[in-house]
Structures are given as C-alpha cells and as structure tokens.
C-alpha positions in Angstrom: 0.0 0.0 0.0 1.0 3.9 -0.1 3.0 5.4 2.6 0.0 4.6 4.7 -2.8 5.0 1.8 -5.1 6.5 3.5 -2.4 9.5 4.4 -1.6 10.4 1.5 -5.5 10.6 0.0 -6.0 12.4 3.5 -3.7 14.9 2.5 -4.4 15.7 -0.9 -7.9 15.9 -0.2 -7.2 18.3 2.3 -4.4 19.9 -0.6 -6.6 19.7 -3.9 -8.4 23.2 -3.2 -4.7 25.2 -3.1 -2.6 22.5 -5.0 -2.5 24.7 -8.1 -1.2 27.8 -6.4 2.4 25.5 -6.0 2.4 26.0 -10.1 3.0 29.6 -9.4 6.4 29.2 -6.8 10.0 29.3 -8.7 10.9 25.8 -8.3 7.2 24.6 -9.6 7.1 26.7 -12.7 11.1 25.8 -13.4 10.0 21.8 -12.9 6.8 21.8 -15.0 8.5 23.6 -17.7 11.4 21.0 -17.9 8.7 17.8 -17.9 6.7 19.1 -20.6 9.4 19.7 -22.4 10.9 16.1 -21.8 7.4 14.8 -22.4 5.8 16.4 -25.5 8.0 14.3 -28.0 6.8 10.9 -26.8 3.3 11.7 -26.3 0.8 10.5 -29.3 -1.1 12.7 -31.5 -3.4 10.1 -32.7 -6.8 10.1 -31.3 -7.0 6.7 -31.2 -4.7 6.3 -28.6 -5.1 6.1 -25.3 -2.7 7.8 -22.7 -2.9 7.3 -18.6 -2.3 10.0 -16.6 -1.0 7.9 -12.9 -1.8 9.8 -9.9 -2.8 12.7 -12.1 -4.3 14.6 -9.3 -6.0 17.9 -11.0 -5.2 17.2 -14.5 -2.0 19.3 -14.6 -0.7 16.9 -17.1 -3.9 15.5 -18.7 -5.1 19.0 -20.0 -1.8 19.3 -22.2 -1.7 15.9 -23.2 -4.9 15.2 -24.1 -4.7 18.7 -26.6 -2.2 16.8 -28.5 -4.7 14.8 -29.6 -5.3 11.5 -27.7 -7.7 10.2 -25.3 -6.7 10.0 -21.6 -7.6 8.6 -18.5 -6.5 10.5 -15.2 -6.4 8.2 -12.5 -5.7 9.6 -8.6 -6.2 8.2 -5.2 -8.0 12.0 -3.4 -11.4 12.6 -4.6 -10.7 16.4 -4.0 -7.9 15.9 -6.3 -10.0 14.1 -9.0 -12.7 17.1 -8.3 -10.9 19.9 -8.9 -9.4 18.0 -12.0 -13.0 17.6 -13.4 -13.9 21.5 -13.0 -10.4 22.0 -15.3 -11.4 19.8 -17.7 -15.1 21.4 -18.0 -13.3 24.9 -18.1 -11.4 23.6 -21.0 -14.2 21.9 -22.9 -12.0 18.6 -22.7 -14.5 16.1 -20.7 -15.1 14.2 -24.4 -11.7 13.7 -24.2 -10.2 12.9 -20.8 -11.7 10.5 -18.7 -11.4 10.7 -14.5 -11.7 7.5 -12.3 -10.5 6.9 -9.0 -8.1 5.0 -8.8 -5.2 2.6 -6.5 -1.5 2.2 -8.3 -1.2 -0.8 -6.4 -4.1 -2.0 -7.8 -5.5 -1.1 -11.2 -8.9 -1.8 -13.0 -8.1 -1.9 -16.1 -6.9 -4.6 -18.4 -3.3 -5.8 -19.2 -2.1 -3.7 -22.5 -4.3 -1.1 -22.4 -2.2 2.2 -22.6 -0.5 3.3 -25.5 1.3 5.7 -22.6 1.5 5.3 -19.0 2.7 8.8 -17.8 3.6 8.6 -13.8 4.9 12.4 -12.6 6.0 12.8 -9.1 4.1 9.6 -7.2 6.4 7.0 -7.3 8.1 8.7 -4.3 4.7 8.7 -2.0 5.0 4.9 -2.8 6.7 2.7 -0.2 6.1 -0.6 -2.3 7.3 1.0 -5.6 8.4 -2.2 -7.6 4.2 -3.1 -7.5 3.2 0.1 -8.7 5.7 -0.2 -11.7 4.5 -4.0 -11.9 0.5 -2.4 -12.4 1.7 0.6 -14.7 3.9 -1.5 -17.2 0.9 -4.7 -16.9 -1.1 -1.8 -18.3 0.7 -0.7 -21.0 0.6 -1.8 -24.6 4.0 -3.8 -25.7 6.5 -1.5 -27.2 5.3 1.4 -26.1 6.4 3.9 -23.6 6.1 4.6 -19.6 7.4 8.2 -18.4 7.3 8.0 -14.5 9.6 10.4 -12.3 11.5 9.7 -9.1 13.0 11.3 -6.3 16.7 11.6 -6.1 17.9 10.2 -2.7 21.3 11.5 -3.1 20.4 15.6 -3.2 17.5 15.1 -0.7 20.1 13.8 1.8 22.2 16.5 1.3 19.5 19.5 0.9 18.6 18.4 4.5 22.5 19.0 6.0 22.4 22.2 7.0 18.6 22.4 8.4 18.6 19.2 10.2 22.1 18.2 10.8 24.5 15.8 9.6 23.4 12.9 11.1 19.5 13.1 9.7 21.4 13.6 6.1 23.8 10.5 6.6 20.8 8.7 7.8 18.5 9.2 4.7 21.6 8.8 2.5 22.0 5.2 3.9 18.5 4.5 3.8 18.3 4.5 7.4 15.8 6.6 7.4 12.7 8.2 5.0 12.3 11.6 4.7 9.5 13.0 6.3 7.8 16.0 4.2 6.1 19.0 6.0 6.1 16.4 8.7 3.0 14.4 7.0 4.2 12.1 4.4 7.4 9.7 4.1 9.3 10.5 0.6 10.8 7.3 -0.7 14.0 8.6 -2.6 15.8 6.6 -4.9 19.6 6.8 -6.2 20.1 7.1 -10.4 21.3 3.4 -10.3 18.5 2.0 -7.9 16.0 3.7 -10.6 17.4 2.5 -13.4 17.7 -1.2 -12.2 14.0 -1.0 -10.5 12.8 -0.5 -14.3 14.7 -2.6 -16.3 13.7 -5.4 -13.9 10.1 -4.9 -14.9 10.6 -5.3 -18.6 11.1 -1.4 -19.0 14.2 -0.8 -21.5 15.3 2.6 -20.5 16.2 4.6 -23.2 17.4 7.7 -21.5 17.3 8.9 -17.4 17.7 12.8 -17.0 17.7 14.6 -14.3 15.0 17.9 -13.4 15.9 20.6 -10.7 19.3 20.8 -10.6 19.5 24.5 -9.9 17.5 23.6 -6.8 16.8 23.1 -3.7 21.1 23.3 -3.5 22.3 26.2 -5.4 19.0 28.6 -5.1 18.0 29.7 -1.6 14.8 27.9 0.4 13.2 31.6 -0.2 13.4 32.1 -3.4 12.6 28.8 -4.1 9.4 28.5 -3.3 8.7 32.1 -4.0 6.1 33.5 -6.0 8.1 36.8 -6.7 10.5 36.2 -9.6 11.4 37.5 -12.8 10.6 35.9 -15.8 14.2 36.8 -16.9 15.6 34.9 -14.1 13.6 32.0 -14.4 14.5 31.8 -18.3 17.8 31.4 -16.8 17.4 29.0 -14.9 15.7 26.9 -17.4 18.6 27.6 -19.9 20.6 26.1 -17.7 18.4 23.3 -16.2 17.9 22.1 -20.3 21.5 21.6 -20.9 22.4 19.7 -17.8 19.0 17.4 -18.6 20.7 16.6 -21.3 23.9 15.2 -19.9 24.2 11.5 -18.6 27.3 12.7 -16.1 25.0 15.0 -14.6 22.2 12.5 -13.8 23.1 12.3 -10.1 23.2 16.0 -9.3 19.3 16.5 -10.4 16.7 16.7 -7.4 14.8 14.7 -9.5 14.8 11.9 -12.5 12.5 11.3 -15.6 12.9 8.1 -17.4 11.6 7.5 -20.5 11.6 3.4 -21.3 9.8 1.3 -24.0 7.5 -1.8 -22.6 9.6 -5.3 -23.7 
C-alpha cells in the first residue's frame, strides 16, 4: 500500500483546493517547464490512442496531453484531487476527451495492455512498495510502447537536509536509514540514479534515456526564493537555460533533485 494510503488521500484531499497555487512558486514553474518539455516528444497525436495520466491529481498533465490529440484517462487516489481536476477539464471543454476514475496504483482496474502511454509524474516517491506500482503501470501498457514515471533523487534530498537538520538526519536518509518525512505528514521514498534505473529494467522497461530535473535547486538557489512567488521571468529563463542543458547530460544524472525516465515496454 502507499506510505500509509489512507495518508496520503488524507492529504491531498485536504491539498486539492490550493494544490495549483504551488504551479505559481519558482521551483514549480522551473520543474513543469522541464517535464513538458521532456514529455511532449513521446506523447501521441493520434486520437486513437489512449494515454494514462497515474496519480494525475487535478489534471495538470492530462489537460496538455490530451490537446495533443489523444484520449486520456487520469487516475488519482483523493477525490478532492479528481474534483478539482474535473472543473479544469469542464473549463477547458475537454470532458469528451479525458476521462477521471478513481483510482489505487497498487491495484489497477483496467486490463493488461491497455495504454499506448502510461505517464507517472512525481508519485512513485509517495510509494513505499514502488516495484508493485511499476508491476501495475507496465501490466497496463501496450507492448513496445512507452512509460514516463519520475523519481526522487535520494542522493540531493540527503544533502538538501545538511544544514537544516544536521549531519546525522542527512547521513541517515543517504544510507536509507531513514525516510524523509515531508512538511512532517508524508514519508518521501528517494531513490539513487542506479537503484532507478535497475528497478525499471527489472520490470521489462528498457530505458532509453534517465535525465535529471531541478538541478538549480533546492542546492544552489535559496529555500526563499525557491518557493517564491516573486521572480522575474528573466531569471527564471535562466534557470531553465541552464536546467535544459544539464537534462541533457548523462554525467550529470546524479546532481538533479529529481529523474525522468523515458523506457519502452519489452
């Protein structure tokens, strides 16, 4: 199950009515930028295909997927989540073409082979049994086609914890001692580039490419300016510039706060 399922649903539902207004912080905007941009090249324009959105939660990334062109199904655990996500999609005039069910990673209701893409952003980490969720969301997915799914990078989470919490908290999540414990609610399961990798390729994912996403932060930009709303759009332009070329580089995999993998189903 989840980091104690009923937790996490507890705490999105108690998120889902100000979960949007994180879009508008630095380190949000900076980080949705960079996935869309890693994303939009693998996601299908036919609209015969049929794209699912895991633990989609308002429909951040059904809305843009689903204008591309194919059908999608947004599945999340928090009914408040999966409510707001259904007033976007009305706003947008999209309910023909995105579908929202309620739904458990651990344990999904749909038949093997299903997706043409299974697209899995920042959930894997909520997930303390993560080798059955990849299980489900590759059992799901058609034969040679892709999974996208995000994790967290145990190695800069250790370290972005140093000078707040010590050096023995940090050592302690670095050696998997320990899970880090977020806003003091939920336990973040990090993972390093290697474990990642391996956990995938173990489920008959060949991984095609790992980058990294936030490598700018939380490290080399301050906790207040991170997660500020106050910013210019110069700076952030910056930071993407820069963000976009270290994506790109293998050797810098392990520095990003964050990993997307892109992988084909075997």
């Amino acid at each position: 199950m989840f980091s104690n399922k009923q937790e996490v649903k507890d705490y999105y539902d108690k998120k889902s009515s100000t979960y949007d207004n994180y879009c508008k912080q630095l380190w949000s905007n900076v980080y949705d930028l960079i996935t869309w941009n890693l994303t939009k090249p693998y996601v299908p324009t036919n609209s015969k295909a049929l794209v699912f959105d895991a633990a989609g939660g308002t429909g951040k990334w059904s809305i843009p997927i689903a204008k591309c062109g194919p059908r999608v199904i947004l599945g999340d655990a928090s009914t408040g989540m999966l409510k707001v996500a259904k007033e976007k999609i009305n706003q947008a005039g999209l309910q023909q073409n995105i579908e929202v069910k309620e739904c458990d990673l651990l344990k999904l209701d749909f038949e093997d082979q299903t997706f043409d893409l299974v697209f899995c952003e920042h959930a894997l980490c909520f997930i303390k049994e993560q080798e059955m969720a990849i299980r489900e969301l590759v059992r799901v997915l058609k034969k040679g086609c892709p999974l996208i799914i995000s994790g967290q990078n145990r190695y800069v989470l250790s370290l972005s914890t140093l000078q707040a919490e010590g050096a023995d908290y940090a050592f302690r999540l670095l050696s998997k001692e320990s899970q880090f414990i977020m806003n003091n609610s939920l336990k973040v399961y990090a993972l390093s580039p290697d474990e990642f990798k391996q956990l995938l390729e173990k489920n008959e994912i060949r991984v095609e490419k790992i980058m990294g996403k936030l490598f700018t932060m939380p490290l080399a930009i301050s906790p207040k300016l991170t997660y500020s709303k106050k910013y210019s759009n110069e700076f952030a332009q910056q930071l993407l510039k820069i963000e976009f070329e270290l994506s790109n580089r293998s050797d810098a995999l392990a520095l990003g706060g964050h990993f997307q993998a892109i992988g084909y189903k075997q």
